[in-house]
C-alpha positions as CSV (number, residue, x, y, z in Angstrom):
1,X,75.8,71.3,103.1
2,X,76.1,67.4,102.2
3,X,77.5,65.5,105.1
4,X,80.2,64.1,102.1
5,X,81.8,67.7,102.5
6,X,83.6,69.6,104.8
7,X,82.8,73.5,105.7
8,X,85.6,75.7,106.9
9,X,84.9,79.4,108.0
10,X,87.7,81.8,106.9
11,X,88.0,85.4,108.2
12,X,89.1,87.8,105.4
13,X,90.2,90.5,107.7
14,X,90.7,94.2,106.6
15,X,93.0,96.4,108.2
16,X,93.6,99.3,106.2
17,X,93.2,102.3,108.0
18,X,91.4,104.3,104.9
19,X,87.7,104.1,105.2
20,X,85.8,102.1,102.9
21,X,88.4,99.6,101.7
22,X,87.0,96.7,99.8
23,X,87.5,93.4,100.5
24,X,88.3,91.3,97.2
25,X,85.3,89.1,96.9
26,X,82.8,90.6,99.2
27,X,79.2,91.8,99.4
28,X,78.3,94.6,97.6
29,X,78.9,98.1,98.8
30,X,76.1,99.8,100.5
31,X,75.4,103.2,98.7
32,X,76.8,105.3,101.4
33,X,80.7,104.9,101.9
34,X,82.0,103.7,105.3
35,X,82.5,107.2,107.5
36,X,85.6,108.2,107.9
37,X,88.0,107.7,109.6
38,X,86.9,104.0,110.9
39,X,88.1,100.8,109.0
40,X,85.3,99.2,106.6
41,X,84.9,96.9,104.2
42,X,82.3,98.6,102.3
43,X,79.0,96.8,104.2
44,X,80.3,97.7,107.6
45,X,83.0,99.5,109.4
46,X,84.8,99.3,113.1
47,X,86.3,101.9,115.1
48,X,87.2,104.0,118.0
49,X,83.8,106.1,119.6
50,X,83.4,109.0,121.6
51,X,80.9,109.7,124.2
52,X,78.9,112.0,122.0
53,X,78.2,108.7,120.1
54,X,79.7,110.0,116.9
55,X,82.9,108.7,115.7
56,X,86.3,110.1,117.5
57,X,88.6,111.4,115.4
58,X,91.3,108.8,115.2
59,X,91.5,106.1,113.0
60,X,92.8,103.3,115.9
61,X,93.2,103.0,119.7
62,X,96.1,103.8,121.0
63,X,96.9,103.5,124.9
64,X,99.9,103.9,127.2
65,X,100.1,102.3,130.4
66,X,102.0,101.0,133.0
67,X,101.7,97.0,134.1
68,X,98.9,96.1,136.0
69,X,96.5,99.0,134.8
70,X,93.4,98.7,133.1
71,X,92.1,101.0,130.5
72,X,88.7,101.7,129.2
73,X,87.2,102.4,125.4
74,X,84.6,101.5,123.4
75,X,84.4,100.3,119.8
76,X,81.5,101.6,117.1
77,X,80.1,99.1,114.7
78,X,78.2,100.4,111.8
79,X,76.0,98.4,109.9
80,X,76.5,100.1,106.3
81,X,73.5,97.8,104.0
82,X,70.1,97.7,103.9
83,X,69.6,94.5,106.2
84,X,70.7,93.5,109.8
85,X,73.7,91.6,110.5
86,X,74.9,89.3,113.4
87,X,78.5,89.8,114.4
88,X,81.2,87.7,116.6
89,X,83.0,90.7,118.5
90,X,86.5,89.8,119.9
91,X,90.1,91.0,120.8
92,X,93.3,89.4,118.4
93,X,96.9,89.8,118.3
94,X,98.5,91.4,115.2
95,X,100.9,90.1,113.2
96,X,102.7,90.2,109.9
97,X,101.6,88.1,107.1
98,X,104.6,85.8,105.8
99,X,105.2,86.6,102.2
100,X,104.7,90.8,101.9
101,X,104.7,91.6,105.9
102,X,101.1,93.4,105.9
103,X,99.5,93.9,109.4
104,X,96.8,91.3,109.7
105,X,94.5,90.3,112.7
106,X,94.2,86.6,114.3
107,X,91.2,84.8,113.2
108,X,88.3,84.0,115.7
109,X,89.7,80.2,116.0
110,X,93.3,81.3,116.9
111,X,93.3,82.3,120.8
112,X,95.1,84.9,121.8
113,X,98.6,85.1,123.8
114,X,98.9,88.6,123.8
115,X,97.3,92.5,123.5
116,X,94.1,90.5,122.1
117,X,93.7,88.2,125.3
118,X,93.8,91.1,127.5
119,X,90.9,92.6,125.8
120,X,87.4,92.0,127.4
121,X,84.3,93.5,125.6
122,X,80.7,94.0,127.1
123,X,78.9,92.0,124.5
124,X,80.6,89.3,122.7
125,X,77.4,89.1,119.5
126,X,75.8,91.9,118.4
127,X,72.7,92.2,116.0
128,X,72.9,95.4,114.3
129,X,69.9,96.7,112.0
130,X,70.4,98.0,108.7
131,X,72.2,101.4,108.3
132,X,72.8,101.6,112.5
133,X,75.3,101.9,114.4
134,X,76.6,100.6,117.7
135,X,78.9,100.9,120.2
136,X,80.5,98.3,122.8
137,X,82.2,99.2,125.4
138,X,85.4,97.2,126.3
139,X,88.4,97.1,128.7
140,X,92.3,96.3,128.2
141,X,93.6,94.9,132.0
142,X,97.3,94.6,131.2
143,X,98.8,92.5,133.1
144,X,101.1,92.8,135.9
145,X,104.0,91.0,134.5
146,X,103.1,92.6,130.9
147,X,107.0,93.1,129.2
148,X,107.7,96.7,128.4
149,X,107.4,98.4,125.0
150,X,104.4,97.7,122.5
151,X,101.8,95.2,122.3
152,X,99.8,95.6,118.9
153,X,96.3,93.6,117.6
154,X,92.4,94.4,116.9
155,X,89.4,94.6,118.0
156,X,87.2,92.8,115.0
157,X,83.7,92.4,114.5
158,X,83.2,89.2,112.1
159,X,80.0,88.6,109.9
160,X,78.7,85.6,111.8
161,X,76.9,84.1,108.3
162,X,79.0,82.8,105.4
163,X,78.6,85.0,102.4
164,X,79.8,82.3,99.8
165,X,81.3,79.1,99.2
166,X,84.4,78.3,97.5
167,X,84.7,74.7,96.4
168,X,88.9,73.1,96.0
169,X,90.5,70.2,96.6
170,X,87.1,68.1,97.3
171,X,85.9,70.6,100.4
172,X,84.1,73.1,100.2
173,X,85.0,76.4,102.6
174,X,82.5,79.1,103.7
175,X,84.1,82.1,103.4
176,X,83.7,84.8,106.7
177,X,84.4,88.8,106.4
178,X,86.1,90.5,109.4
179,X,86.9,94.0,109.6
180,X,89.3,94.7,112.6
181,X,90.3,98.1,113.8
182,X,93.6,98.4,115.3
183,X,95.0,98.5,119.2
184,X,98.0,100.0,119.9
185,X,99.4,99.5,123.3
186,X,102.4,100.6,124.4
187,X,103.5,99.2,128.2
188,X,105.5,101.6,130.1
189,X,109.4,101.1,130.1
190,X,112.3,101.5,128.2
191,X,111.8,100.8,124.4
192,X,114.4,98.1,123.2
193,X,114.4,98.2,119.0
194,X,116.2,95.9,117.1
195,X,116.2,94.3,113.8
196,X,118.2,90.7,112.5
197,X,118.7,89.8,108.8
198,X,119.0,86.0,109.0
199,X,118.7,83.1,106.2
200,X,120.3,84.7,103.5
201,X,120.9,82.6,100.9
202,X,120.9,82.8,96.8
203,X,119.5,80.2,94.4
204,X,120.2,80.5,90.8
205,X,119.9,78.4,87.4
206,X,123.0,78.7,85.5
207,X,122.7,79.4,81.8
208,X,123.4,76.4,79.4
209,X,126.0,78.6,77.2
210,X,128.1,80.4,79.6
211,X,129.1,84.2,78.7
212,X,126.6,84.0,76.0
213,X,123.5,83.7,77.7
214,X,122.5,85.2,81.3
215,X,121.9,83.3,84.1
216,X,118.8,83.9,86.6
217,X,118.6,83.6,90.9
218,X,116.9,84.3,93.9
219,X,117.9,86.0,97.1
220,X,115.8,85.6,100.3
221,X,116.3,86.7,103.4
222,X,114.3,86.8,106.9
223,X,113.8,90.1,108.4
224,X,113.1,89.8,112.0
225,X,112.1,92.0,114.8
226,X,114.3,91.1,118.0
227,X,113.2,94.5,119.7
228,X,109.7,95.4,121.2
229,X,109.0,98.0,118.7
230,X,107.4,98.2,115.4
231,X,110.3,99.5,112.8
232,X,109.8,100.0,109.2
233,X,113.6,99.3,108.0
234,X,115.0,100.2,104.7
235,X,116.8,97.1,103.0
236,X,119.7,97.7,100.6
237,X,121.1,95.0,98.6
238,X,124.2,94.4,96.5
239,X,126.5,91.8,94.6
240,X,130.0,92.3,94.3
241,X,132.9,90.5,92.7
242,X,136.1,89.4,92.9
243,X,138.4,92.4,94.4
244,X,135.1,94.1,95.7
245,X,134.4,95.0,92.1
246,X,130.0,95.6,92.6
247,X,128.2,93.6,90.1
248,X,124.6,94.6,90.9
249,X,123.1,97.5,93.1
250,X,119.3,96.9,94.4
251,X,117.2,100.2,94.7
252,X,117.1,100.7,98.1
253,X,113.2,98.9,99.7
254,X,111.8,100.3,102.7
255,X,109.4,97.5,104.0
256,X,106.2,98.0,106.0
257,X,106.5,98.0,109.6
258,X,107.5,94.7,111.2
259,X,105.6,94.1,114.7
260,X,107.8,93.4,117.9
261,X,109.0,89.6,117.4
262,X,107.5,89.4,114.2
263,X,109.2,88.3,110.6
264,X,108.8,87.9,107.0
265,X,110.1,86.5,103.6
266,X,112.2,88.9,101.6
267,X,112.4,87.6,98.2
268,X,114.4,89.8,95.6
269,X,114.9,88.9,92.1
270,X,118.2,88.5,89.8
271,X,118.5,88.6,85.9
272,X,121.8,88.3,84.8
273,X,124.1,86.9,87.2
274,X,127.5,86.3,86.6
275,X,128.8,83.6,84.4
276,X,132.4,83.2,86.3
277,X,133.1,85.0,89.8
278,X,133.2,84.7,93.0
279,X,129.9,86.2,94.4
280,X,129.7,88.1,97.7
281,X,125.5,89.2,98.7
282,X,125.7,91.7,101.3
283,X,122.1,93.0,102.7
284,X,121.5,96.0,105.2
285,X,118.9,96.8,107.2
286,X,118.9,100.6,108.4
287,X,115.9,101.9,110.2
288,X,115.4,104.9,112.6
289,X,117.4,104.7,115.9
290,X,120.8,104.1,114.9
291,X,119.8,100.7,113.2
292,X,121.9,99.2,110.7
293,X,122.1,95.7,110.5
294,X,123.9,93.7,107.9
295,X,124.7,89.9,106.8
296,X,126.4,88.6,103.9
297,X,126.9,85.1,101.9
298,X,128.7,84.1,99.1
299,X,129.3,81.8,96.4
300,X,131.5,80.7,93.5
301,X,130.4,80.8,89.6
302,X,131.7,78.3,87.9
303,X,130.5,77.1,84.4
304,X,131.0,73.2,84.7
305,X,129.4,71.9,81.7
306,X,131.5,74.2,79.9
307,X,134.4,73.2,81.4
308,X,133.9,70.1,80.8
309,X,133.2,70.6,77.8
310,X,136.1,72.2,76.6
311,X,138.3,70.1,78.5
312,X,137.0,66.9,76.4
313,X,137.6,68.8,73.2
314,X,141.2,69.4,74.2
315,X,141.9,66.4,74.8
316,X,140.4,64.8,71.7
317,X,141.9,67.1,69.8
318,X,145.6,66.0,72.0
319,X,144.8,62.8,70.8
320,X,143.8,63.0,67.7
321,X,145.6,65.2,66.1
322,X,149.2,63.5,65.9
323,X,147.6,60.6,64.5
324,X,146.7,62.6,61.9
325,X,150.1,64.0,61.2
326,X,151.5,60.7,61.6
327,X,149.1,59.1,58.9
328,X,150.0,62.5,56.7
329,X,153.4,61.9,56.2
330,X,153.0,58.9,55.6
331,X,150.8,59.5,52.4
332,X,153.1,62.3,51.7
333,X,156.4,59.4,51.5
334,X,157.9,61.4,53.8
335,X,160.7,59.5,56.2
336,X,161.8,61.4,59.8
337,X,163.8,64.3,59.2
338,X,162.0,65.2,56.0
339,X,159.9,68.2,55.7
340,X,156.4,68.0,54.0
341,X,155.5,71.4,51.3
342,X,152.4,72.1,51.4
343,X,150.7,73.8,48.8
């Protein structure tokens, strides 16, 4: 690399729990698929051992445990392609990506605050020959003051060599795989769910001939997790009018699981709204538990330009038009208090 440019290393990591998932843009897939039921990308795969050496059957770790305990695993690494490959072994925090809340991992640069700090492996590299596998053993020391409920992230194994380059903007940026398989951790105490709908709002572009053509809008709205428990919610969504009448009906969504203080972007498209009304958005959010959480905004429709519009010709046409009467009669000879035949 040219000293003129600048080399980032990005971590694409894959958390699907399905064996074998690709990784858009990756290496090619080694001829034997990942085994199941560990996390891979194809060239290699991470998850939970046993102490036969073979892979447990469970597709992530999953712990309970009071504050102040610590608990003990180990993590298999399987090298899936015909050469070795150097890998950066560490613990990360989950969390939910902005725009479609899926469960990703930290990156290597981000340091951990939470599950993934408390997690302290044997061997932080590991060289792995072609088509081997090996395991690291690791321990999770939660703390004493841990809160209660769940505490989620990864354990992630990332390629330590950039596989390509992608060039933008005047930089160019190694790109990194990871593959991460997932840590569930739940700290003894009572469970606390709980869900908020906030920032709900609508934007909308207004149709340049009212009643004629439809007009098109956005709703958005933040769903976040208040509780300390992952909850995948439903979200229902509907317009109504004036009077309650309901001008649109949403099918109901059911979103992936939103990690304890955790949010994302709900973005829900509108084709059609109303040309004149008084608009009321109402979105609820009903998940397991007793769960139903609900906000509401509204707005007024009114066609302006058109108003306007037809305001102007009214009163042109107020203006105007006894002129024209006026300037009739008198090409028609006709004096006040005589009536005008027409024919």
């Amino acid at each position: 690399m040219t000293p003129g440019h600048r080399i980032a290393a990005a971590a694409l990591l894959a958390t699907a729990l399905a064996a074998g998932t690709a990784v858009p843009g990756g290496a090619a897939a080694a001829a034997e698929p990942a085994p199941v039921p560990a996390t891979g990308n194809g060239a290699w795969s991470v998850g939970p051992a046993n102490r036969s050496g073979a892979l447990a059957a469970r597709p992530f770790f999953a712990f309970e445990a009071p504050p102040g305990k610590t608990v003990r695993d180990v993590v298999r690494i399987t090298n899936l392609t015909d050469r070795p490959i150097t890998f950066r072994v560490y613990g990360a925090d989950a969390y939910n990506t902005p725009r479609d809340a899926g469960f990703a991992l930290r990156t290597a640069e981000e340091a951990p605050r939470d599950v993934g700090a408390w997690i302290s492996l044997k061997s932080a590299t590991a060289k792995i020959p072609a088509r081997t596998a090996k395991e690291i053993p690791f321990t999770l020391k939660i703390p004493a003051n841990a809160t209660p409920g769940e505490h989620i992230g990864g354990v992630v194994a990332l390629n330590t060599a950039i596989e390509s380059v992608q060039e933008g903007g005047g930089a160019r940026v190694g790109v990194r795989r990871a593959v991460g398989a997932r840590v569930y951790l739940r700290v003894s105490g009572p469970l606390t769910p709980g869900l908020r709908a906030a920032g709900l709002g609508v934007r909308r572009s207004d149709p340049a001939v009212p009643f004629v053509q439809h007009g098109r809008g956005t709703i958005r709205y933040t769903v976040v997790n208040t509780g300390n428990q992952r909850i995948s919610p439903t979200a229902r969504v509907r317009a109504t009018g004036a009077f309650g009448r309901e001008i649109k009906r949403w099918p109901d969504r059911r979103l992936p699981e939103i990690l304890p203080g955790e949010r994302t972007d709900i973005t829900v498209p509108w084709d059609g709204t109303p040309g004149l009304e008084a608009v009321t958005v109402r979105v609820e959010l009903v998940a397991a538990g007793g769960i139903d959480v609900r906000a509401q905004t509204g707005f007024v429709v009114v066609p302006w330009v058109a108003l306007l519009a037809f305001a102007g010709a009214v009163f042109l046409l107020w203006s105007v038009l006894p002129r024209l009467i006026r300037r009739w009669r008198e090409r028609a000879g006709l004096t006040p208090g005589e009536k005008g035949v027409f024919l």
